[in-house]
C-alpha positions as CSV (number, residue, x, y, z in Angstrom):
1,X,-13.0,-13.0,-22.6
2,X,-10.6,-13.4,-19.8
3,X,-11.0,-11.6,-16.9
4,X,-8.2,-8.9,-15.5
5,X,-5.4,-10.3,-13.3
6,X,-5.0,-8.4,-10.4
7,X,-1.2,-9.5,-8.6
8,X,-1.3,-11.1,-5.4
9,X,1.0,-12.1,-3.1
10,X,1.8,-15.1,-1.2
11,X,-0.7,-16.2,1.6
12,X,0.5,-15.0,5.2
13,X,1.4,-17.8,7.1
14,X,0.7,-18.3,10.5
15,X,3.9,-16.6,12.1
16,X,3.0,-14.0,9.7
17,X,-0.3,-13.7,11.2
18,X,0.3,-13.3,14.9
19,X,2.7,-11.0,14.5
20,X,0.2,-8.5,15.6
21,X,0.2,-10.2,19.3
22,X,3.7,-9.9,19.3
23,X,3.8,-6.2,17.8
24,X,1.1,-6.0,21.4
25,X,2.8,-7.5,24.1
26,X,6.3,-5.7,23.1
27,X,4.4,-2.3,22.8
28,X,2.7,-3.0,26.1
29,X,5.1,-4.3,27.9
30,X,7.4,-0.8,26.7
31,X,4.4,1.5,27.9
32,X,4.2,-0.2,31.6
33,X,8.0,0.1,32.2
34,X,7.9,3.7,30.9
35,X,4.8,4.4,33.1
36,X,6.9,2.7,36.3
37,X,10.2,4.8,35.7
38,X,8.2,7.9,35.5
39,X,7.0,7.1,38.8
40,X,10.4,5.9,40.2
41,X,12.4,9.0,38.6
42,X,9.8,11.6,38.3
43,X,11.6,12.7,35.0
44,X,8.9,14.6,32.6
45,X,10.9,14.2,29.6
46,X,9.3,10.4,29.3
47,X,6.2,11.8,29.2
48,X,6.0,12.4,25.1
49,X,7.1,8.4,25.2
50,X,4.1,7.4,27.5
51,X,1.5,9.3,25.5
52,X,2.9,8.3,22.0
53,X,3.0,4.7,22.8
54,X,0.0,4.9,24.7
55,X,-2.0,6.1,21.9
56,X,-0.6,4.1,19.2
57,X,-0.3,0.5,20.4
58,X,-4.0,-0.4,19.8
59,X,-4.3,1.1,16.6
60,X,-1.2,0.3,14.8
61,X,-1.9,-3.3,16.4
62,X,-5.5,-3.9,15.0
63,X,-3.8,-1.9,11.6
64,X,-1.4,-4.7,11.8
65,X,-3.9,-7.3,12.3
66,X,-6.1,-6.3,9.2
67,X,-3.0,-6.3,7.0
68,X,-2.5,-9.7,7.5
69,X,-6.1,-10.2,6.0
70,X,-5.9,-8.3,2.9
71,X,-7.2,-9.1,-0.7
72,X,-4.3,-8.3,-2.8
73,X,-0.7,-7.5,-3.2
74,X,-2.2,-3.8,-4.1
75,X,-2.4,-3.1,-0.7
76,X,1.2,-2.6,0.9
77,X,3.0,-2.4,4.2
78,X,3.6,1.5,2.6
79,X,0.3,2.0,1.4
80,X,-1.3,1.2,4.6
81,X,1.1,3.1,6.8
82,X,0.6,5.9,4.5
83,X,-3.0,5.8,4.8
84,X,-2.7,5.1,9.0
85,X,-0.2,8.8,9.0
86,X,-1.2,10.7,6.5
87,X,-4.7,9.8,6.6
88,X,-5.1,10.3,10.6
89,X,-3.2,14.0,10.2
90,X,-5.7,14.9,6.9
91,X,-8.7,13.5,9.2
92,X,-7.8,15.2,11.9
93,X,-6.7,18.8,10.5
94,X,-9.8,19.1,8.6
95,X,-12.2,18.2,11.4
96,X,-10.9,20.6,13.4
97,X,-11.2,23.5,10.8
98,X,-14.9,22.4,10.1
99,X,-16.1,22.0,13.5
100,X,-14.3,25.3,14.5
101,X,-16.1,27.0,12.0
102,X,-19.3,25.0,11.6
103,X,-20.6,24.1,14.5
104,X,-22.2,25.7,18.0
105,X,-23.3,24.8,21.2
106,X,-26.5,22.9,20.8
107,X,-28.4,19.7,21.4
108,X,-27.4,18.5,17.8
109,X,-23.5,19.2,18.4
110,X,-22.6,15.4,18.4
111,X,-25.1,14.6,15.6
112,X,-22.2,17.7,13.5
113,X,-19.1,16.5,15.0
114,X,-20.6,12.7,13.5
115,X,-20.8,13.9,10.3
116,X,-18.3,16.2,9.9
117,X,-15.3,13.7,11.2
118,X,-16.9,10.8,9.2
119,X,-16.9,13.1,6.0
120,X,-13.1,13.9,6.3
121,X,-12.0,10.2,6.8
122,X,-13.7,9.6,3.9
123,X,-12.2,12.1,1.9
124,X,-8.7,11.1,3.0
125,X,-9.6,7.6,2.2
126,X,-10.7,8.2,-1.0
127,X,-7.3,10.6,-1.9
128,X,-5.0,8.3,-0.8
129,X,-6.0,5.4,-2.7
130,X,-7.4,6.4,-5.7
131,X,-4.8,5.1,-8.2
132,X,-5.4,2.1,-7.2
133,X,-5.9,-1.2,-10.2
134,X,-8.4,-3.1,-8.0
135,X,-10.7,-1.8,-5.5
136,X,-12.1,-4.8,-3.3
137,X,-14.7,-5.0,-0.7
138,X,-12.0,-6.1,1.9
139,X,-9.2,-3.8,1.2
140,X,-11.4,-0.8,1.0
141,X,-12.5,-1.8,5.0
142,X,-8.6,-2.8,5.5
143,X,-7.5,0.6,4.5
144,X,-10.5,2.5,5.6
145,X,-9.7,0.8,9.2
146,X,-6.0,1.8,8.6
147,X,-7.4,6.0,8.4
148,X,-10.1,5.6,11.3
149,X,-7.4,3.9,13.8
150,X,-4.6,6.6,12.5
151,X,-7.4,9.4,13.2
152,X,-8.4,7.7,16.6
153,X,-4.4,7.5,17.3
154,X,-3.6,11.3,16.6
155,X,-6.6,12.4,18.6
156,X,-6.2,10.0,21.7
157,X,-2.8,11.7,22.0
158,X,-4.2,14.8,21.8
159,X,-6.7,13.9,24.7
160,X,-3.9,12.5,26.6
161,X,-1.2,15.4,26.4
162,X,-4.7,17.5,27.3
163,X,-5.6,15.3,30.2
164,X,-1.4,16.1,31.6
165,X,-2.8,19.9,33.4
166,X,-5.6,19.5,35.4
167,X,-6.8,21.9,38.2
168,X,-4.6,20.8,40.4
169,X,-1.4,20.8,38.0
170,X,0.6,17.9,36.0
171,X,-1.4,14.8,36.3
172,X,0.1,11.5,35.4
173,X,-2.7,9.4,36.4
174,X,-5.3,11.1,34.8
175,X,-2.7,10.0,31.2
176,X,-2.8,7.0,32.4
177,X,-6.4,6.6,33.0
178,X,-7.4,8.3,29.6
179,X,-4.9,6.3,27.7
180,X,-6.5,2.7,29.1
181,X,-9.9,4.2,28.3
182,X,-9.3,5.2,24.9
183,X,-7.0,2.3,24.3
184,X,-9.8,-0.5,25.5
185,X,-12.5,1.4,23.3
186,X,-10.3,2.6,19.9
187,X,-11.6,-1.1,18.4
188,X,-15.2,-0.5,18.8
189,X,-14.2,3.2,17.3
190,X,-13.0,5.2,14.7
191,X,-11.4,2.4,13.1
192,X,-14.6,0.4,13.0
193,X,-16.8,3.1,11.4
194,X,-14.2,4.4,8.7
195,X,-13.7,0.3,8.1
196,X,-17.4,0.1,7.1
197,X,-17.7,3.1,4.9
198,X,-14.4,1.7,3.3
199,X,-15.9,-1.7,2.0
200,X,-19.1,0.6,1.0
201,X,-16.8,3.1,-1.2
202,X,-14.5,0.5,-2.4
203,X,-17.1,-2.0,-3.6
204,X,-18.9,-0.8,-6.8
205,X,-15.4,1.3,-7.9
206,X,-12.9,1.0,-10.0
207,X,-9.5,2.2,-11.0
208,X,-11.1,5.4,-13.2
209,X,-13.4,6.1,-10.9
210,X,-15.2,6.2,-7.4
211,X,-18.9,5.3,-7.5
212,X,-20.9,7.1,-5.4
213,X,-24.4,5.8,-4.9
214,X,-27.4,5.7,-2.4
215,X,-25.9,3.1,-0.3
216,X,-22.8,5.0,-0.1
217,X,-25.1,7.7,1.4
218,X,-26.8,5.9,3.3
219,X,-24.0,3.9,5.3
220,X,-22.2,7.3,5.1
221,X,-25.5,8.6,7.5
222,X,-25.7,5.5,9.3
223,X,-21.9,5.4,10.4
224,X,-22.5,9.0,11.5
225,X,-25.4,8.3,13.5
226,X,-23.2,5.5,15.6
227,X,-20.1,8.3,15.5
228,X,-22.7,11.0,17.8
229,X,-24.6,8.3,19.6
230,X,-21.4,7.2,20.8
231,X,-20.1,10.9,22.1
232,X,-23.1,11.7,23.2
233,X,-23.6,8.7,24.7
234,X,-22.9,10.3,28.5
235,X,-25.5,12.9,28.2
236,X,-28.1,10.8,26.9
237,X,-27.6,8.2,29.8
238,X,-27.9,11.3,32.1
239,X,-30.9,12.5,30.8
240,X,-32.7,8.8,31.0
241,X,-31.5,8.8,34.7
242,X,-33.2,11.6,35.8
243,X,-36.3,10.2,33.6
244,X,-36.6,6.9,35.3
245,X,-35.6,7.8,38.9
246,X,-36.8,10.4,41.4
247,X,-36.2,12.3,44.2
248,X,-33.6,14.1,42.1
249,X,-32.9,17.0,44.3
250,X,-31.4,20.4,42.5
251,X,-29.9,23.7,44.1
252,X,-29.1,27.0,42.9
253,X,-25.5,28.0,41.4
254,X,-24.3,31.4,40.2
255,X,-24.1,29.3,36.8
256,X,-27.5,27.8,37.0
257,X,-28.6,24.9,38.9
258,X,-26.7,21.7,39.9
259,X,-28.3,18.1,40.2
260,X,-27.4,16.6,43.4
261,X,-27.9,12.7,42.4
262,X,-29.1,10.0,44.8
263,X,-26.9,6.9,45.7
264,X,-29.9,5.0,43.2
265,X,-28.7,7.3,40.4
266,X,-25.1,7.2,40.9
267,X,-25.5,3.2,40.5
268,X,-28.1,3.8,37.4
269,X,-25.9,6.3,35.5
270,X,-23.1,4.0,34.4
271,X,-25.0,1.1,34.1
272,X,-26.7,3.0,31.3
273,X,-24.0,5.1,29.9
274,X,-22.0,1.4,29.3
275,X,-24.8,-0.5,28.3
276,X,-25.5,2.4,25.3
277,X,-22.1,2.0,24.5
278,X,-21.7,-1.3,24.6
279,X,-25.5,-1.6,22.3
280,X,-23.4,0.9,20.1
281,X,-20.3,-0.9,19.8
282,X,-22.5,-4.4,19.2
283,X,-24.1,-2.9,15.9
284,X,-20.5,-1.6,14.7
285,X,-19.2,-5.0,14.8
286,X,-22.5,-6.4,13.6
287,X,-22.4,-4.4,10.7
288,X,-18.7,-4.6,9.9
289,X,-19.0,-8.7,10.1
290,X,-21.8,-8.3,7.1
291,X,-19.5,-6.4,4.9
292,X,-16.6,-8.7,5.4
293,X,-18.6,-11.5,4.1
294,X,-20.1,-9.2,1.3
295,X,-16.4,-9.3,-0.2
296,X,-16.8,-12.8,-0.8
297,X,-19.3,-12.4,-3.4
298,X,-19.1,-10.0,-6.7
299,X,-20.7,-6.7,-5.2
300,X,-24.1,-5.9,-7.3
301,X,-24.3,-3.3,-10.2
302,X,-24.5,0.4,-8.8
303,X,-26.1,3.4,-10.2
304,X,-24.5,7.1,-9.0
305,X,-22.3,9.6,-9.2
306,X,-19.1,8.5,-10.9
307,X,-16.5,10.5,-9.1
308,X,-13.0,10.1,-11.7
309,X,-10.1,9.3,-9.9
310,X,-7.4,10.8,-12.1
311,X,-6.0,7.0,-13.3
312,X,-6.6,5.3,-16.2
313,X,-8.7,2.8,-16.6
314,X,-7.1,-0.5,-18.0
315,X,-9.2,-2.6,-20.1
316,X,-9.3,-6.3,-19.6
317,X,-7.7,-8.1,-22.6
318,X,-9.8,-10.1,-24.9
């Protein structure tokens, strides 16, 4: 019996293949000349084009990169900028609704927003390519990478028009600052996690169906756990200062009481907070690395729930 054909297109050569740098140095060379006439002329109404372009170089670079790797001809130019757009505005929307409405203040917060923002990327993943013939290990992390850098995008801009009034008014440093921050870290990010769970989904599926199984599950938990250990990455350095230093002083507030750290905690602090992030970030890339070898080899037999898709399925000719 032969087996299906599933249409491919031409390799990407190698000009094909860096366009990404170029797609980078262009973008970043765009959102340093904006930032320098804003200073020079002062004129807000380049603000929108220094958050946008700020927010969106990284991802729609590494999105570019990862095209350039894909499995088949299945997985488009359109498909993935659909995916990137509508996929970031689904993720987004419906993590803000949930969190609004599910969760409180409490030491568990991150451990909900994980989950809950995880969930919807997954959901939007799963809805935007479900017609799909052929369902690979590499495209599912292509794709899934396209909805975690799209979510990342839309929210960094978010942060970034948000970080615009401070205390002490309009604040174009503090957009500048956030944007580097957020731009250095969106790899090691959204796009990474929603990348993993892609492969995961994509792997035992097919075109009638998603297959949803315990390893699903279980990389669906274990991408959530990274998700709140990475937001909640400050407080937990903070707590582990005050737990391995002392003379810790504290004072009385009409809110409560405030920590006055010592000069050995301000230097401890960081050194944590980075090094969690960076042990975080470490075990993302570990993780994603394994999967992208995984889609070399036929993915095993998987028992679950067979979610249908809505296509049908196409039986391989005898």
């Amino acid at each position: 019996m032969d087996r299906m054909t599933v249409p491919v297109e031409a390799p990407v050569g190698r000009r094909g293949r860096r366009q990404w740098l170029r797609m980078f140095v262009v973008g970043l060379a765009l959102w340093l000349a904006t930032v320098v006439i804003i200073l020079v002329t002062g004129n807000p109404n380049l603000v929108p084009t220094l958050v946008l372009l700020g927010s969106f170089l990284v991802p729609v670079t590494f999105v570019a990169w990862a095209f350039a790797h894909r499995d088949t001809g299945e997985v488009t130019a359109g498909l993935v900028f659909s995916t990137f757009v509508t996929g970031g505005v689904l993720g987004v929307l419906a993590s803000s609704v949930l969190e609004a409405y599910l969760l409180r203040p409490s030491a568990a917060l991150f451990v909900g927003v994980g989950l809950i923002e995880e969930a919807a990327k997954l959901a939007a993943l799963a809805l935007l390519t479900r017609h799909l013939a052929h369902k690979s290990i590499r495209d599912g992390m292509i794709l899934g990478a396209a909805v975690g850098f799209g979510f990342a995008a839309f929210e960094s801009a978010g942060y970034a028009f948000t970080a615009l009034f401070t205390v002490n008014g309009l604040s174009l440093m503090q957009v500048v600052q956030t944007e580097i921050l957020r731009g250095l870290l969106a790899p090691v990010g959204h796009g990474l996690w929603t990348a993993i769970l892609g492969g995961v989904l994509f792997a035992p599926s097919t075109r009638a169906h998603f297959r949803v199984g315990l390893r699903l599950l279980l990389t669906f938990l274990g991408v959530s756990l990274l998700h709140a250990l990475w937001d909640s990455m400050h407080n937990i350095a903070l707590t582990l200062t005050l737990l391995l230093t002392e003379g810790e002083s504290y004072r009385s507030t009409p809110n409560g009481w405030l920590v006055s750290p010592t000069a050995a905690q301000v230097r401890l602090l960081p050194v944590i907070e980075w090094g969690g992030l960076a042990l975080v970030s470490l075990i993302g890339i570990g993780w994603l690395l394994l999967e992208w070898r995984a889609g070399r080899r036929r993915p095993p037999r998987e028992t679950g729930w067979r979610v249908p898709t809505g296509a049908l399925a196409v039986a391989p000719p005898r």
